[in-house]
Each structure stands twice: as C-alpha cells, then as structure tokens.
C-alpha positions in Angstrom: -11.8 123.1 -50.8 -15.5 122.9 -49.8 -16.9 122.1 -46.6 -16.8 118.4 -46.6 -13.2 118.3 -47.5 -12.5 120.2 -44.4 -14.7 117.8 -41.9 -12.9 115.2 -43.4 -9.4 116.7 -42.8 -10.0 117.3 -39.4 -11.5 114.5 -38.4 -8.4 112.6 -39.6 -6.7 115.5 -37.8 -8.3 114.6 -34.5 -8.0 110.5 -34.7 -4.3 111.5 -34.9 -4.2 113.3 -32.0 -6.2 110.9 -29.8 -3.9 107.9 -31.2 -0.8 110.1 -30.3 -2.1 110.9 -26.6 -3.2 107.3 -26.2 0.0 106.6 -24.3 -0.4 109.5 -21.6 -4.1 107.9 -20.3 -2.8 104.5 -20.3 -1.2 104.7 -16.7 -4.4 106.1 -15.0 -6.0 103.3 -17.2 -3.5 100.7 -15.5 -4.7 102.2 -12.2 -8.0 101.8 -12.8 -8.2 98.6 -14.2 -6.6 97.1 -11.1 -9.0 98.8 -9.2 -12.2 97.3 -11.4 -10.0 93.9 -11.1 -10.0 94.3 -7.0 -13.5 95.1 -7.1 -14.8 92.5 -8.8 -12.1 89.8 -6.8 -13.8 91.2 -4.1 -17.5 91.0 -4.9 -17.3 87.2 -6.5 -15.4 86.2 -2.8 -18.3 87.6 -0.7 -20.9 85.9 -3.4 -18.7 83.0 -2.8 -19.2 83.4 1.3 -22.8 83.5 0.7 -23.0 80.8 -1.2 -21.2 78.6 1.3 -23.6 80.2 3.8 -26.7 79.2 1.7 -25.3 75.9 1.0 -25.1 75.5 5.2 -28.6 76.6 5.5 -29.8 74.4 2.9 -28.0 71.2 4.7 -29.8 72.3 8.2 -33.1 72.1 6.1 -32.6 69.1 5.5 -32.3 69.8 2.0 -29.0 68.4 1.0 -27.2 65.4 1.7 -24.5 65.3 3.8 -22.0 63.9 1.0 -23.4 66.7 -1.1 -22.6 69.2 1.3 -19.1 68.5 2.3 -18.2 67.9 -1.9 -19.8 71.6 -2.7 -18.3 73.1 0.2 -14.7 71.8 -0.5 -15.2 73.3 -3.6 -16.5 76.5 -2.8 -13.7 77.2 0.0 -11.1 76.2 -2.6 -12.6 78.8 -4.9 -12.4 81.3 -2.1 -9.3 80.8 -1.1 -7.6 81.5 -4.6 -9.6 84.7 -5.0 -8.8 85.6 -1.0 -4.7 84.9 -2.6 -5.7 87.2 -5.8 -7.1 90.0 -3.7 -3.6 89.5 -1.6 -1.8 90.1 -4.5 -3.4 92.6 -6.0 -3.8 94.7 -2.5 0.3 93.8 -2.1 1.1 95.0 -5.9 -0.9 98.4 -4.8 0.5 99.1 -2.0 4.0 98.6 -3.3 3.1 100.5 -6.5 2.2 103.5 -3.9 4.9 103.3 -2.1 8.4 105.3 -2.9 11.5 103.1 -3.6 13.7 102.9 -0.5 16.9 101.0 0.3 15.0 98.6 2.0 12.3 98.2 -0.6 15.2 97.4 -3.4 16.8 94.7 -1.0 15.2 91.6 -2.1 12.6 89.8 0.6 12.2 86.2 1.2 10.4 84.3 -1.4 6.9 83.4 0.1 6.6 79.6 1.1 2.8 78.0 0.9 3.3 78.1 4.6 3.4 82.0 4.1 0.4 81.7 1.9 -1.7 79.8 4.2 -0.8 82.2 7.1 -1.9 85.4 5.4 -5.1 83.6 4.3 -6.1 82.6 7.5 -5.1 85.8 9.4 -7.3 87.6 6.8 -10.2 85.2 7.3 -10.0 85.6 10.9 -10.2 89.4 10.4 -12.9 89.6 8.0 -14.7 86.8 11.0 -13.4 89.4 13.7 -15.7 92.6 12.5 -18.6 90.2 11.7 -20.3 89.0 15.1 -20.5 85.1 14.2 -19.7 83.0 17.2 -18.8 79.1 16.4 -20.3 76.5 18.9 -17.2 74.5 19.9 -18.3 71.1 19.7 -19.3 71.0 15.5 -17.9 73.8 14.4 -21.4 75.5 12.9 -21.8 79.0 13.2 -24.4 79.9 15.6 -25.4 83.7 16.5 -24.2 85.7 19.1 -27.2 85.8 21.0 -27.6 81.7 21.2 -27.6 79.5 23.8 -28.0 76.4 22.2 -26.5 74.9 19.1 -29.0 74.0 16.4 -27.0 72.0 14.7 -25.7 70.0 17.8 -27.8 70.8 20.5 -24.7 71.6 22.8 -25.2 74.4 25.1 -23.1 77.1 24.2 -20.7 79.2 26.4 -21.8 82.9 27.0 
C-alpha cells in the first residue's frame, strides 16, 4: 500500500469515529443550544423594550400620530409578551432539567390557566421595572425620571 492509500484509510477511519461519538456531544449540544435559544429570547425582548421606548420618544416629538402610536405599540407589547412567556419557559424547562427528581417533583402540578400566565408576566415586568429607576407620573401613565417634578407629557406635578 503507498502513502495515499493509507491517508485515505484513515481518514475514513476517523469520520467513523466522529459519526460514532456524535451521540456523546449531543447532550452538552442540547444544553447549549437552550442556552444560545435564552440568549437570543432575551436580547430580541430588550430590543423590543427599546423599541417601544423609541417609539414613546418619537410620539413626544411630535413625530407620530397618536393612532400610529397606540397601533405600533399594541403590537410591540404583544410581541414582548410572547417572548417574556418563551424566556418563562425556557428558564422553567432549565431549572427543572437541573433539578433532581423528587417525590414531589413526579406528583403532577396544576395545569397553568392564562390567569397563571398573565400573573407571571406581570410579576416579571414589575421586577425587571423594580431594578430599573423609572418612576410613572400617575395621572397618564408616561414614564418620567426619577429626578422629575413635572410630567412632560401631562404637565401634572409629580409626587416626590
């Protein structure tokens, strides 16, 4: 056999052996794909934030219509709000992945309601609003800055 035979042979040789240990990697694959799936749930929800931001910024410069606004906002918070339910899931499916079977992890839980749904997204909202230091003014709802006294979009004063 000459030398090309042999490069040949175990080349074949090694494409085997990667094919055969495929199966091994794919669970720290798994692992990482959810991961890369979390990341980017998590990245297009805060460019979806931002957006809705923008889009509140543009409508105090006058630059958008008020119909316009309140049609591309719906539509951005629906957005949101099924990626804030993905993340859940995801962040749920991890956590129970992690976590060792017990008795009371094999006794089945109450199926979740849209009530349930609805909860956990607002009690995450609020915590995500909780570390940032937005204030709301009371009488519109806009988000003012914790320093303000004075609405700009209402003119209200604020309470400090």
């Amino acid at each position: 056999m000459d030398v090309g035979s042999i490069l040949v042979l175990l080349s074949i040789m090694l494409l085997v052996a990667v094919f055969v240990s495929q199966p091994f990697f794919d669970q720290e694959a798994d692992v990482l794909e959810g991961e890369r799936e979390l990341s980017r749930l998590k990245a297009e929800r805060e460019r979806l934030y931002k957006r809705i931001e923008e889009l509140d910024f543009d409508y105090e410069l006058g630059k958008i219509a008020p119909n316009d606004l309140q049609r591309a906002r719906q539509t951005l918070i629906k957005k949101a709000a099924l990626i804030v339910k993905k993340i859940d899931e995801l962040e749920e499916k991890q956590q129970i992945d992690r976590r060792p079977l017990s008795g009371e992890a094999i006794q089945k839980s109450p199926p979740r309601t849209e009530v349930d749904e609805i909860e956990t997204l607002i009690a995450s909202r609020r915590r995500e609003l909780g570390s940032k230091k937005h204030k709301f003014c009371p009488h519109c709802g806009h988000v003012v800055g914790s320093s303000d006294q004075y609405c700009v979009q209402c003119g209200e004063r604020l309470a400090s």
